[in-house]
Steps between C-alpha positions, in 0.01 A plus 500: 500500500609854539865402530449296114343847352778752662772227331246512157462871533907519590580315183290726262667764616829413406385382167404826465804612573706290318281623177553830573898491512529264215287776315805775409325789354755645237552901496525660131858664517396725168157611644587840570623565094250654318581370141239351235771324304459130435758339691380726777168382466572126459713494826201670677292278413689201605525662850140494508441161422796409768300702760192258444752189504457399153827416472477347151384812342768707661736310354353484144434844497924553618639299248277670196685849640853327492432326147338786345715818620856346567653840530236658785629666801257263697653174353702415858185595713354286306697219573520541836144511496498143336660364831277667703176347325690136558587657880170620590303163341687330769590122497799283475476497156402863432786602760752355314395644173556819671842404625578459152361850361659657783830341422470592137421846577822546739690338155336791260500769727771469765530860523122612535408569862243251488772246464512522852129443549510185308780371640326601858205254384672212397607460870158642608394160296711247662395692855139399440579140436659468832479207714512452919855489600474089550384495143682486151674852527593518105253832440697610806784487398411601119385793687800586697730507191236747319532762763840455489471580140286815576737623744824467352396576142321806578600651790354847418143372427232631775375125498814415689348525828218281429704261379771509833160481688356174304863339491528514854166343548652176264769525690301414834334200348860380357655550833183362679564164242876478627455532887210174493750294249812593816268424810358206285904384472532619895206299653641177263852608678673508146692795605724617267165521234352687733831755515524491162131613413466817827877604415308538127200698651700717695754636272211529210228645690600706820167642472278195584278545793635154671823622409558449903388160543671352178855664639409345853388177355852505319683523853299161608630335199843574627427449828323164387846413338651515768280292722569222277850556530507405833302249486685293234844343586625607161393791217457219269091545512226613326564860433823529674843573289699177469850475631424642904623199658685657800376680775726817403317480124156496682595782742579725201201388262302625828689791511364569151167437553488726822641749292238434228221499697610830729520675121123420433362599861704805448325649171217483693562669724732773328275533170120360628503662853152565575399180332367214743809290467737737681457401828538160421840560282620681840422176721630265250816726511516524840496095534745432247730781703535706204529906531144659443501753263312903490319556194547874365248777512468489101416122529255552746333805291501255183369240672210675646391639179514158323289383726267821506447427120406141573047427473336251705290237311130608526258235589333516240830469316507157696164361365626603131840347542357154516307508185716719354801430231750752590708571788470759812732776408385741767813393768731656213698811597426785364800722534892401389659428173394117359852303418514515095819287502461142484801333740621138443325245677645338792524131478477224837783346348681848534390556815675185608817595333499878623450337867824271438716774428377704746614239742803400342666782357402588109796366252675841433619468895775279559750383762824679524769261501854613589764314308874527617794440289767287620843595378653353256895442412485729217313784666709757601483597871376830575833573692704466182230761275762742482854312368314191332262726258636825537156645610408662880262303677194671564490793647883521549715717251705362285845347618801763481294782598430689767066612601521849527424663842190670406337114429585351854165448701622559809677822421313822722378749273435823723366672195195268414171616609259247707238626174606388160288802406618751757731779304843483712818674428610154340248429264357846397693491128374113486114453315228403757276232451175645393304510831149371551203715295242609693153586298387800686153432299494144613597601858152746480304174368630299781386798771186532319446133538616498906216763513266276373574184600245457752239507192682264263280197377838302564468507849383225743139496523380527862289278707213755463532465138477152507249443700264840361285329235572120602208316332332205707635125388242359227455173327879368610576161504720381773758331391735272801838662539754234493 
């Protein structure tokens, strides 16, 4: 009985909540002008009736001021204010009223400051209407593309930060979407899917906090392609490029995959090196005899503060996220530049081809072939240069004449310095060749660097830096080397 009324009590409580944020109280931007003039007054008074929630009246009140005084200085406030009554009334309906107002208002007034804020709440729209990551991620990606937009478009605004920090929150659930749909691929062993979608993540969100895993999971795939490589007495299988039918084609198909999969464990552990998947890359390294790479110091110090800006789900945060609509942002990094550029998709089916020519040599290389001319009756021999056409062979002079001395190559010159640019009694009325420069200001850079080499972010990290703030393994999901 007292476990039903702390789940009744429980679920009040977050209807109460859920009231309370959908309520968005709406701050008069003109409250601290003291003017009685009418516009004035009727813009007031739809702030009012906005700050009670009655929406309807707001708006009314709004569009008598932009009918009635066409030429006031509050006519794009007003506006904006429009999409804010739609914004703050909340629901799929109202919300996309305001996306409309909003867009309008960046059409009228592209160069008002608030042009900014509108276009900041369009994307603040589509962020609302997020789904979990295993759910349709349209609002997601809506919502990507609008903080994009706020970025790039105005890159001055003091909203920019809050819109890097939202962005890389979608960016977490996109990323999140992409590493299920490759281990989904992976556990079905449809591996070049499965490369296609974490090569994706990886080069479009660096910042995701699984980043490790989905660039480990990547080696297995390759790893996993080359397990069924040996196991099949040709490459014509599922998966496998057509056309390895000899043991020397299959030896350098596995050569490429080795290669493949030693690239994946490596970004771990030269770009996530206090992640949990580093010691793992280094094993899987290790067994595929494969050098074992030192991350730098600056890697280490970017790592650490990605994951510094990481939260923890709450547990209460739990108990909401099964009832609740949206997704848990709250493993999202905090720090680091979100990726504005959108790069081009990779495809299994180019995955497949990449791994052929990788194996067998792209089509710009070819085989040199050396081709020697026979003689024929009507070439001239090489003997017979100088009376048949006149002409010196090569590098002989021409018949009749006589080399001078100073050309003979084995002629002792006592005069010729061992230096070309050594000044000798011989050569002194002769110009040098202009000897080497030497930047006196780059040689003081250089020194200045020596001196501070030792504290250069460049540098190997040590094993006291990689083992200082090692976090303890959580939630990892073993997956069978091959």
């Amino acid at each position: 009985m007292s476990r039903r009324m702390l789940s009744i009590a429980l679920l009040g409580l977050l209807l109460a909540l859920t009231a309370a944020c959908t309520n968005k109280k709406s701050v008069n931007p003109l409250a601290g002008i003291g003017s009685k003039q009418p516009d004035k007054v009727l813009f007031d008074k739809a702030m009012e009736a906005m700050r009670h929630n009655r929406f309807d009246v707001a708006r009314l009140t709004l569009q008598t001021l932009i009918n009635t005084y066409p030429d006031s200085e509050y006519i794009a406030r007003a506006k904006l204010a429009v999409g804010d009554s739609w914004y703050a009334e909340g629901g799929t309906a109202a919300l996309a009223q305001a996306e409309q107002e909003y867009s309008d208002f960046e059409i009228f007034f592209p160069n008002m400051p608030e042009a900014a804020e509108a276009q900041l709440k369009i994307a603040n729209i589509h962020y609302q209407q997020m789904e979990k990551a295993d759910r349709d991620y349209t609002h997601a990606k809506r919502a990507e593309d609008e903080y994009r937009k706020v970025i790039l478009q105005y890159p001055d605004s003091k909203i920019v930060p809050e819109a890097k920090r939202k962005l890389l929150e979608v960016q977490e659930v996109l990323a999140e979407r992409e590493f299920e749909i490759g281990r989904f691929y992976y556990l079905r062993e449809s591996y070049p899917a499965s490369i296609a979608r974490l090569k994706s993540l990886l080069e479009k969100y660096p910042l995701y906090s699984r980043a490790d895993e989905a660039a480990y999971l990547l080696g297995q795939d390759f790893e996993g392609q080359m397990t069924r490589l040996r196991n099949t007495p040709t490459c014509d299988a599922k998966g496998l490029p057509r056309g390895c039918t000899t043991e020397a084609a299959k030896a350098k198909y596995s050569e490429e995959f080795t290669k493949n999969a030693s690239e994946a464990y490596n970004k771990i552990i030269t770009r996530y090196p206090m992640m949990d998947r580093a010691d793992d890359a280094r094993k899987r390294l290790t067994a595929l005899h494969q050098p074992v790479p030192r991350p730098t110091k600056a890697a280490v110090l970017q790592n650490k503060r990605e994951i510094a800006s990481r939260g923890e789900t709450t547990t209460m945060g739990r108990i909401t996220g099964l009832i609740k609509k949206g997704p848990d942002v709250a493993r999202a990094a905090q720090v680091g530049e979100p990726n504005l550029v959108e790069p081009t998709p990779v495809a299994a089916t180019d995955v497949v081809k990449q791994e052929a020519m990788g194996a067998m040599g792209s089509g710009e290389k070819t085989v040199g072939v050396e081709i020697v001319k026979q003689p024929e009756a009507n070439d001239v021999p090489p003997a017979a240069d100088a009376t048949a056409t006149g002409q010196a062979p090569f590098g002989q002079p021409p018949a009749g004449t006589t080399p001078p001395v100073a050309n003979d190559p084995n002629e002792l010159k006592p005069a010729a310095a061992a230096d070309s640019n050594e000044l000798t009694p011989a050569n002194t009325d002769q110009a040098l060749p202009a000897p080497s420069q030497v930047n006196e200001i780059q040689q003081g850079r250089s020194s200045a660097s020596d001196a501070t080499k030792s504290n250069d972010d460049s540098t190997p990290a040590s094993d006291a830096d990689l083992s200082s703030s090692k976090k303890k393994k959580k939630g990892l999901k073993k997956i069978v080397p091959f």
